[in-house]
VEXDO-556057 format. One line per 10 residues: number of its first residue (from 1); their letters; for each residue x, y, z of C-alpha. Coordinates in pm, whole numbers, plus 32768, in hexadecimal, padded with zeros to 4 digits. Layout:
BEGIN
NUM) A) X Y Z  ...;
END
This chain:
BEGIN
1) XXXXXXXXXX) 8745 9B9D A6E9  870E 9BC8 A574  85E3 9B19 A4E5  86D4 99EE A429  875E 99D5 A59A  8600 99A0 A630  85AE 98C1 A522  86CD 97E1 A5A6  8675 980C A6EE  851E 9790 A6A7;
11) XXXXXXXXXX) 8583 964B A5F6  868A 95ED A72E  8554 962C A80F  8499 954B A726  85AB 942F A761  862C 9426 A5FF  8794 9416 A5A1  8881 950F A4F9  8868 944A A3E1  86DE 943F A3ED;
21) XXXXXXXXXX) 86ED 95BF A413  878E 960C A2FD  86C6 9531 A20C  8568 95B4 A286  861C 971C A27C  86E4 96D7 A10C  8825 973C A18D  894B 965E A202  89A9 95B0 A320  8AEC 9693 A362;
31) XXXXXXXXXX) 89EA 97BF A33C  8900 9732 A440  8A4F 9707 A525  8AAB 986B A4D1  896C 98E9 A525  8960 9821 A64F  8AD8 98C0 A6D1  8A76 9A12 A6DD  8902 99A3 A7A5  89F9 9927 A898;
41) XXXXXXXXXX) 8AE4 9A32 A8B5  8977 9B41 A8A3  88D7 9A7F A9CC  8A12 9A27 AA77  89A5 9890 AA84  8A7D 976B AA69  8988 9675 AA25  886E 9622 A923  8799 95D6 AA43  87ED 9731 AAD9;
51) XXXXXXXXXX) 878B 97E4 A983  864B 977E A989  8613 97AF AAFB  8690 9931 AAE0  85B7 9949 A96F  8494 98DA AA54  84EC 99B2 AB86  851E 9AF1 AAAF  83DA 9AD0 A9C9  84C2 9A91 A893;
61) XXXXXXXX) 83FE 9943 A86B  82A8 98B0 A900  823D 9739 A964  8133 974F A84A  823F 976C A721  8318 9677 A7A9  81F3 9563 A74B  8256 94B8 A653;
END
């Protein structure tokens, strides 16, 4: 995943929305949704939940930067 990707990533893990996302990241909500397409189609998932739990399993992500 790219860093911007992971950087999404992190903020679902955190719980926040798209729209949360892209304010904290100063980009749009469509670009948070883009961003968030292709970490679906990378780590095959079909769910928010699951793109977390596959960032976690792979090392893409820990526990301690979810805190928020």
């Amino acid at each position: 995943l790219s860093e911007r990707e992971l950087d999404v990533v992190l903020g679902v893990a955190k719980g926040f929305t798209n729209r949360e996302i892209a304010q904290q990241l100063s980009i749009s909500d469509r670009t948070v949704q883009g961003h968030l397409a292709n970490v679906f189609t990378k780590l095959h998932a079909t769910s928010r939940t699951e793109v977390v739990t596959l960032a976690l399993q792979r090392g893409l992500i820990t526990l301690d930067e979810t805190q928020v």
